[in-house]
C-alpha positions in Angstrom: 18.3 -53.2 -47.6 18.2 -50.0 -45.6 16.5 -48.0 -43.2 14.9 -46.3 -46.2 14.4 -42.1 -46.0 10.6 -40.8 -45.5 8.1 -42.0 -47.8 7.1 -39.5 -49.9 3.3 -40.3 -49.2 4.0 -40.0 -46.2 5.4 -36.5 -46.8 2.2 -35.1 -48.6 0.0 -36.8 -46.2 1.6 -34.9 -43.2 2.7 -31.7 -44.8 0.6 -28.4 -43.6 -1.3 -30.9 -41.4 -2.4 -29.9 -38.0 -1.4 -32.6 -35.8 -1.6 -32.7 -32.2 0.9 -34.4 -30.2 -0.4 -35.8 -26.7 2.2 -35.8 -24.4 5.9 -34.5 -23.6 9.0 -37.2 -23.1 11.0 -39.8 -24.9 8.6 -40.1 -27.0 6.8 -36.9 -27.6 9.7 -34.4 -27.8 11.3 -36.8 -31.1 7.6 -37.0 -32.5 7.0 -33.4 -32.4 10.2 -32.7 -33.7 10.1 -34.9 -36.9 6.8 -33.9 -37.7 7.7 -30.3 -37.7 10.8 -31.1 -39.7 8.0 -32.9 -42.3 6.1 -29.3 -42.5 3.5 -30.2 -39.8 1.7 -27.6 -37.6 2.3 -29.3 -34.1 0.7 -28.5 -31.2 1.8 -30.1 -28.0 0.0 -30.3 -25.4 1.2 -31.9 -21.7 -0.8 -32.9 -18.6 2.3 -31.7 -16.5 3.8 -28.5 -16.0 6.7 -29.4 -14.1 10.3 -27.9 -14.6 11.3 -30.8 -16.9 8.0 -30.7 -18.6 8.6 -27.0 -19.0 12.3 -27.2 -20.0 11.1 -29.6 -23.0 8.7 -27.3 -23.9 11.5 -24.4 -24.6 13.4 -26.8 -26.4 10.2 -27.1 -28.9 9.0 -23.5 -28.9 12.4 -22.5 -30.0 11.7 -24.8 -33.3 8.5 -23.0 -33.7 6.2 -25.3 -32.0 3.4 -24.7 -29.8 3.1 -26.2 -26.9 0.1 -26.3 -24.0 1.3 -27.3 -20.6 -1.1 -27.8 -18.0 -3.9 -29.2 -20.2 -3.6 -32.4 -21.9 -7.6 -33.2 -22.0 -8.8 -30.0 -24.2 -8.8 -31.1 -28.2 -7.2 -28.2 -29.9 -8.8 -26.7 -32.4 -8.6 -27.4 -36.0 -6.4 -30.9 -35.0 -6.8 -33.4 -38.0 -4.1 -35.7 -36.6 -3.4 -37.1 -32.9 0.2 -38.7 -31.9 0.2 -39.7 -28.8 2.6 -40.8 -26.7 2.2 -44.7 -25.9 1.2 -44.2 -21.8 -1.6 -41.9 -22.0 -4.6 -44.1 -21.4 -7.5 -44.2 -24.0 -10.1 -43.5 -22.1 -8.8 -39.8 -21.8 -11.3 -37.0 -22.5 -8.9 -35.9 -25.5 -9.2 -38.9 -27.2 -13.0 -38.9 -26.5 -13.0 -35.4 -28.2 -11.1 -36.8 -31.5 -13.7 -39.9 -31.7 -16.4 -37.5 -31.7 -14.4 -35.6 -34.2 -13.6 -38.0 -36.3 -10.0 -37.2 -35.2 -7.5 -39.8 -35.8 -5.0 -41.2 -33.5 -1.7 -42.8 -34.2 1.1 -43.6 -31.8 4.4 -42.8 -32.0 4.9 -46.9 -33.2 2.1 -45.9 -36.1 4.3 -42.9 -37.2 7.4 -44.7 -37.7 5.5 -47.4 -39.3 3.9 -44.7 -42.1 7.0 -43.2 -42.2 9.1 -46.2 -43.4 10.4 -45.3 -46.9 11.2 -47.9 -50.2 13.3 -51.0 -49.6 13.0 -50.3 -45.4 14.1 -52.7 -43.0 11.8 -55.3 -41.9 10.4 -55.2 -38.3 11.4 -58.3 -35.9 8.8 -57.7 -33.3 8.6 -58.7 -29.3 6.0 -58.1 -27.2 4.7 -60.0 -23.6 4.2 -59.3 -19.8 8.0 -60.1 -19.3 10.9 -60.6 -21.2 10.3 -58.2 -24.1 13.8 -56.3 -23.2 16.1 -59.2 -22.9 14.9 -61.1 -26.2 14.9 -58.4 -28.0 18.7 -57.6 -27.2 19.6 -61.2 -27.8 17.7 -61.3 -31.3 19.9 -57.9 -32.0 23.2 -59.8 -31.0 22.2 -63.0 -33.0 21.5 -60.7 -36.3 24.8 -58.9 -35.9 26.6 -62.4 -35.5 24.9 -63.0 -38.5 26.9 -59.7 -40.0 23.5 -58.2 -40.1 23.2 -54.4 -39.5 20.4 -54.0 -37.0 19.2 -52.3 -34.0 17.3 -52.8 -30.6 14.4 -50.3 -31.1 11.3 -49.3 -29.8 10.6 -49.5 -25.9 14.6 -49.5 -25.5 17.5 -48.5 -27.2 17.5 -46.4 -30.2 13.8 -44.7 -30.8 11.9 -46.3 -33.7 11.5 -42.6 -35.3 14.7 -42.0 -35.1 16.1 -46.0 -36.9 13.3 -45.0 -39.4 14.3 -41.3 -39.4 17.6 -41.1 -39.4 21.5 -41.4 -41.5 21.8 -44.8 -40.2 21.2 -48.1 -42.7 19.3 -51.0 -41.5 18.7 -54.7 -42.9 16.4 -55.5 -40.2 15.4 -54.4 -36.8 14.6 -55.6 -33.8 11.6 -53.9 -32.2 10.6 -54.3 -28.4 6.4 -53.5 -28.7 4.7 -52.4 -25.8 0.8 -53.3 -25.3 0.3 -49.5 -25.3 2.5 -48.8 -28.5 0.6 -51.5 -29.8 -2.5 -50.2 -29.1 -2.1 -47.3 -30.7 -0.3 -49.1 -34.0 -3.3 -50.1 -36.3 -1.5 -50.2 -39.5 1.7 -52.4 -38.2 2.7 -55.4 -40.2 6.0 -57.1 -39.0 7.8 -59.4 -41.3 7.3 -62.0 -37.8 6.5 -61.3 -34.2 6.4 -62.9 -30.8 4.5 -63.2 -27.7 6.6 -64.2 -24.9 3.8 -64.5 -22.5 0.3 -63.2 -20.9 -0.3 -62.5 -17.5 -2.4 -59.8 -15.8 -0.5 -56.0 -16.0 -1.7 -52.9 -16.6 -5.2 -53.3 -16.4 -5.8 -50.1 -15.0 -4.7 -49.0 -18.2 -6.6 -51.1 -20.7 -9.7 -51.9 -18.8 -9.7 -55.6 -18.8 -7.6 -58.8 -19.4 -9.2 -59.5 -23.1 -8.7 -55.5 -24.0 -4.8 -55.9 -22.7 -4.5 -59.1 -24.7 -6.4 -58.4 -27.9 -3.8 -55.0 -27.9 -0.8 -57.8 -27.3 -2.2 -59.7 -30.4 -2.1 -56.9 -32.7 1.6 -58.0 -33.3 0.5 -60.6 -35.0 -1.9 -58.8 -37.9 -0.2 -59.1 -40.9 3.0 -61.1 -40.1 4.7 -62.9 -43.3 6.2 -65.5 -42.2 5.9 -66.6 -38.8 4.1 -65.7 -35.6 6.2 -67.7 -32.3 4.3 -68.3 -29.5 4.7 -69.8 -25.8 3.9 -73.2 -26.1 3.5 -73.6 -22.8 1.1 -70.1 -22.6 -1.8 -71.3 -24.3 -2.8 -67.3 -24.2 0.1 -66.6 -26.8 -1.2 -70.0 -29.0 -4.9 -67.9 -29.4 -3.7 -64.9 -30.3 -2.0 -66.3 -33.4 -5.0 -68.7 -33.9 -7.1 -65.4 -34.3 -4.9 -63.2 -36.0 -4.9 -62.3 -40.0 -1.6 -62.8 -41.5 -0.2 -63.2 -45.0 -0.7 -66.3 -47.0 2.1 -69.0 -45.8 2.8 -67.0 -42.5 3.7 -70.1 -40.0 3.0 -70.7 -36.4 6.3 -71.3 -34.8 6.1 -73.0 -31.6 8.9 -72.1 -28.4 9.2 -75.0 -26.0 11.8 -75.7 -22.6 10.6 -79.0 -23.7 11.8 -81.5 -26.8 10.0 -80.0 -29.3 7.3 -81.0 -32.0 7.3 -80.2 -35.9 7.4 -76.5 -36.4 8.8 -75.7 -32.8 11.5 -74.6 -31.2 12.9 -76.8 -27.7 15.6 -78.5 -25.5 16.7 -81.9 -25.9 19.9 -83.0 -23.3 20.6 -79.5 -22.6 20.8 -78.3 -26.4 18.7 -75.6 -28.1 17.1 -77.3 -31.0 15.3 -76.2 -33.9 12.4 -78.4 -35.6 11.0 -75.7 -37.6 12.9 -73.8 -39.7 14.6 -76.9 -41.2 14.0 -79.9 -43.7 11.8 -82.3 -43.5 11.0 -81.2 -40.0 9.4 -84.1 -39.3 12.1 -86.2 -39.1 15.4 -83.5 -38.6 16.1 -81.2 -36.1 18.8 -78.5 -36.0 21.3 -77.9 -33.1 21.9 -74.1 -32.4 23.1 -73.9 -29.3 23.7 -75.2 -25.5 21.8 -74.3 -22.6 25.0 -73.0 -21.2 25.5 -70.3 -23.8 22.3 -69.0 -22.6 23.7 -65.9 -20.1 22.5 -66.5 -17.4 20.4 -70.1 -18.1 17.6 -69.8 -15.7 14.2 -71.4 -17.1 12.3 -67.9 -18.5 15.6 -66.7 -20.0 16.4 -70.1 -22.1 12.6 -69.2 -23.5 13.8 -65.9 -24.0 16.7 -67.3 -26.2 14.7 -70.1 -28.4 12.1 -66.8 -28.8 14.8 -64.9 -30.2 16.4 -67.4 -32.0 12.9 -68.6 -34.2 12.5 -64.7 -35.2 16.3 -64.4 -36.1 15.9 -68.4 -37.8 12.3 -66.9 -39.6 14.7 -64.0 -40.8 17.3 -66.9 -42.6 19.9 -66.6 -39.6 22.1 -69.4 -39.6 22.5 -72.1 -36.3 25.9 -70.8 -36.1 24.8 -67.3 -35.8 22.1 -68.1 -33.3 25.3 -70.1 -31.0 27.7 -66.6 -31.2 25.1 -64.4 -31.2 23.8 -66.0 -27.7 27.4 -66.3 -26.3 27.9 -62.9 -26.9 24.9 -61.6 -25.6 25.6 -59.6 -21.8 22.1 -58.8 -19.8 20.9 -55.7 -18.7 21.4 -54.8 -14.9 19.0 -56.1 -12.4 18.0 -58.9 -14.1 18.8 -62.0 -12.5 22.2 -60.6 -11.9 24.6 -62.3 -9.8 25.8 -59.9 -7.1 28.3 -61.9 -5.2 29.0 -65.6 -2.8 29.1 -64.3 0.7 29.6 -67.4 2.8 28.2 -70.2 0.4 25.1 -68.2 -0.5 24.6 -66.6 -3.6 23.0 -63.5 -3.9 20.4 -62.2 -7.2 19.5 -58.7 -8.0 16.6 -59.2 -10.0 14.6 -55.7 -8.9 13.9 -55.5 -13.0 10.6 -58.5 -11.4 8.0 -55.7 -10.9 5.0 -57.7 -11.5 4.0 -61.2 -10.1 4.6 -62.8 -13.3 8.3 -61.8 -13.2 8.9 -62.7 -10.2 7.3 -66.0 -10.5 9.8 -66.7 -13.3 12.7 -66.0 -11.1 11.6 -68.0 -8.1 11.4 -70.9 -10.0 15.1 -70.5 -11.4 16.4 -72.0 -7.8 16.2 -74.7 -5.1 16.5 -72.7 -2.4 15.8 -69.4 -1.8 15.7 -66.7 0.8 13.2 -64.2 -0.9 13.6 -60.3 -0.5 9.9 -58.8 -1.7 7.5 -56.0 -1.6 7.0 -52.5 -3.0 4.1 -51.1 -4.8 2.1 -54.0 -5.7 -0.4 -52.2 -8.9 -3.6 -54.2 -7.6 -1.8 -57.6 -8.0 -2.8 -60.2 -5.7 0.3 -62.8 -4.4 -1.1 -65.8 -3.5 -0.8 -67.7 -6.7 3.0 -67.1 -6.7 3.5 -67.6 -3.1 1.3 -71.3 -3.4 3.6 -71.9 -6.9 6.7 -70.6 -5.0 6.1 -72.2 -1.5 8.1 -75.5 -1.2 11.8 -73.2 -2.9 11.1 -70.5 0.1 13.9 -70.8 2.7 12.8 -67.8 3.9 11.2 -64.3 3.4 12.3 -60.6 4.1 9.3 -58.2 3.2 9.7 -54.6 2.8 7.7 -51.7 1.2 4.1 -50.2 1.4 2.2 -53.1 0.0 4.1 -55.8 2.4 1.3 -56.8 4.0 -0.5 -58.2 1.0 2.2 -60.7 0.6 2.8 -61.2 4.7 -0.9 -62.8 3.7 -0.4 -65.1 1.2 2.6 -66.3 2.8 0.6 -67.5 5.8 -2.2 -68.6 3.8 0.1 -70.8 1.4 3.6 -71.6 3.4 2.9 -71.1 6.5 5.7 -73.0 7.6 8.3 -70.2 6.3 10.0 -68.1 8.7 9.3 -64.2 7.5 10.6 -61.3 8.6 8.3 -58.0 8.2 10.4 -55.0 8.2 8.0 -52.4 9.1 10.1 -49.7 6.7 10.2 -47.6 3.4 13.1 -45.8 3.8 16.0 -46.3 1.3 18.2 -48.0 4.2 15.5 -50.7 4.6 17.3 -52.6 2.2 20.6 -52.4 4.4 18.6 -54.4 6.7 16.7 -56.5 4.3 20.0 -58.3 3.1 21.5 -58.3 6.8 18.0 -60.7 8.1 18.3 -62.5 4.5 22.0 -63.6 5.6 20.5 -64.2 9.2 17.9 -66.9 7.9 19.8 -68.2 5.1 21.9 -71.2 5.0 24.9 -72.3 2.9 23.8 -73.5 -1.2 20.7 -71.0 -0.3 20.4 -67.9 -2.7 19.1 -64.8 -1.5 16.8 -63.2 -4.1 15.5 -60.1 -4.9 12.8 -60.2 -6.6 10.4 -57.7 -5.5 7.1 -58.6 -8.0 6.5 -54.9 -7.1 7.1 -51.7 -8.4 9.8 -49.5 -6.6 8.6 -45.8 -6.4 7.4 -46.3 -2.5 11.1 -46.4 -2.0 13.0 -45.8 -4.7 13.4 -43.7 -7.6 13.2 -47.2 -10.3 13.9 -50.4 -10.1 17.8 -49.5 -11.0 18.1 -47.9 -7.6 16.6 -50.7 -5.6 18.8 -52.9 -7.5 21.5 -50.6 -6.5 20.7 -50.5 -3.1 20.7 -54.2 -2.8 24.0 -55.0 -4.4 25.5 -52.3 -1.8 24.1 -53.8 0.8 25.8 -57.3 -0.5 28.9 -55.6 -1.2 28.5 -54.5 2.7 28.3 -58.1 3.8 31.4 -59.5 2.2 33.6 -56.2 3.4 
């Protein structure tokens, strides 16, 4: 089975069209370039107007495209088609202006979906508030220990036009789903999907908690043969309960506990499958050991049975599941061990920019000298902080939003020593790790886990996570 070339419906529906794309960037310039290349007239228009916006545009008016910088809320004139790219919110006067004209929109998700030609690759689909990233590059490492040609697409990797677009064959793909790709991806149907998880994010963007969940469910219309939910996030169980799939698609159950029928689990440190084998009523299936799981904290052993029930949905073999795991290396700045300076380890996870993440990574260790703060997006801390309490050694807060979490520390572990460093400068972290060392004792692990976003400070969460592994590397000099 292979990537397939472009549909050839898809070809006359698109050809001499007037579409519209909404937006410059990773995923605008590709979407503007394949639907010129399908005989499209593309206009692109940009909010921004800024040197890379306007290098980008140069790049596209070369090919014969138009593009509008500077005004990404005017509908232009004679659009039949919007593509937008997956950030730009919906409540945007543009889109207004297409409702009223009867205007659709797609995403960029939508286009690669329509463009999919005969015998294409099946979709393997991951979406959730955290996680999406690191499951989806384990289910690509199980399917190409299963000999499998695959891909990571979508929010990472190789871009979903392109896997559908492009030279290269596919058998399947593994496709990392944001809830604004997915919101803008009506016509999706995934061979299976997961939901890792649901807490609050982005909520500025979609309005509410049921709007940002109902887009997160979307995964799920259609599926063929499973949809895997968090067993322990009830949330994920609901969506599936209310989606429409196709006759005989299954609800596949992920578990850190032993398992029921139809579930995923751990039983005595091994992964085990109940679902996807005979009589799973009486059998399970050993794929793997907790320590092939790299590295085996709590959320990222979920991440792995998640993976493994869409690669085991997909035919996979246990074996495959085992090597594919083992194999499997994690992106920087997630839960990455830095170094042992005097008996204490020390985690970059700066990749926890929400609450939800960083809950997760808290509750990975016994004892822990927390490093937080940042940009907090209108989250609230003292949930995690009450959750998080009785682990908390210590705390070292830095950032513009510090304050907020200063609070819930007093409200909720009052008894934990915390230094406020009353900076935002890059070198704050410098000092960050140097009072983390000061308050932490030997078996303690200092933890960065900010469950904040980084732009007060730094330029993304890579150069925080930067910053604090020099600082470590400082220590141990």
């Amino acid at each position: 089975m292979g990537s397939g070339k472009v549909t050839s419906s898809a070809l006359s529906e698109l050809k001499g069209k007037h579409v519209t794309v909404a937006g410059l960037g990773v995923s605008g310039v590709p979407a503007a370039k394949v639907l010129h290349g399908l005989g499209a007239h593309v206009t692109v228009v940009n909010d921004g107007a800024d040197e890379r916006a306007r290098a980008q545009a140069a790049d596209l008016e070369a090919l014969g495209i138009t593009v509008r910088l500077g005004d990404g809320d005017t509908l232009p004139e004679g659009t039949e088609l919007i593509v937008t790219a997956p950030g730009w919110k919906p409540d945007k006067p543009l889109f207004a202006a297409a409702g009223q004209a009867g205007v659709p929109v797609w995403g960029d998700v939508e286009l690669a979906w329509r463009l999919r030609g005969p015998g294409a690759a099946p979709w393997l689909a991951v979406t959730g508030t955290n996680g999406k990233t690191t499951t989806v590059q384990m289910l690509a490492s199980i399917l190409r220990a299963a000999g499998l040609r695959t891909a990571a697409v979508g929010n990472i990797g190789v871009s979903l036009l392109d896997a559908v677009t492009g030279e290269e064959e596919y058998d399947v793909l593994a496709v990392e789903l944001s809830s604004y790709q997915l919101h803008w991806a009506p016509s999706l149907r995934a061979h299976s999907a997961a939901v890792l998880n649901l807490a609050p994010d982005h909520l500025d963007w979609h309005g509410s908690m049921e709007a940002y969940a109902a887009d997160k469910g979307r995964i799920y219309e259609g599926n063929r043969v499973a949809c895997v939910y968090n067993v322990a996030d009830k949330a994920t169980e609901d969506l599936v309960r209310e989606a429409d799939v196709e006759e005989g698609c299954r609800a596949i159950g992920f578990t850190l506990g032993t398992p029921a029928p139809s579930q995923l689990g751990v039983v005595d440190g091994i992964l085990v499958d109940r679902a996807f084998v005979e009589d799973r009523h009486k059998n399970a299936q050993e794929l793997a050991e907790v320590s092939d799981v790299n590295p085996p904290a709590p959320h990222n052993i979920a991440n792995a049975l998640a993976a493994a029930a869409l690669a085991r949905a997909f035919g996979v073999s246990a074996a495959a599941v085992r090597d594919g795991l083992r194999s499997f290396t994690p992106d920087a700045h997630r839960i990455a061990h830095v170094a042992d300076v005097d008996g204490v380890a020390y985690i970059d996870d700066s990749k926890a920019t929400n609450t939800h993440a960083a809950e997760a990574s808290l509750a990975a260790y016994e004892s822990i000298v927390w490093i937080a703060g940042g940009l907090a997006k209108g989250a609230t801390f003292d949930e995690l902080v009450a959750r998080a309490a009785k682990r908390l050694r210590g705390a070292v807060l830095i950032g513009a939003d510090r304050a907020l979490i200063r609070e819930a520390l007093a409200r909720h572990a009052p008894e934990v020593p915390v230094v406020d460093l009353d900076r935002t400068d890059t070198g704050a972290m410098l000092q960050a790790v140097q009072e983390a060392q000061r308050l932490a004792r030997p078996g303690d692990t200092v933890l960065l886990a900010p469950a904040c976003a980084s732009m007060d400070m730094f330029t993304n969460y890579n150069k925080r996570g930067d910053a604090f592994a020099e600082a470590v590397r400082e220590l141990g000099a």
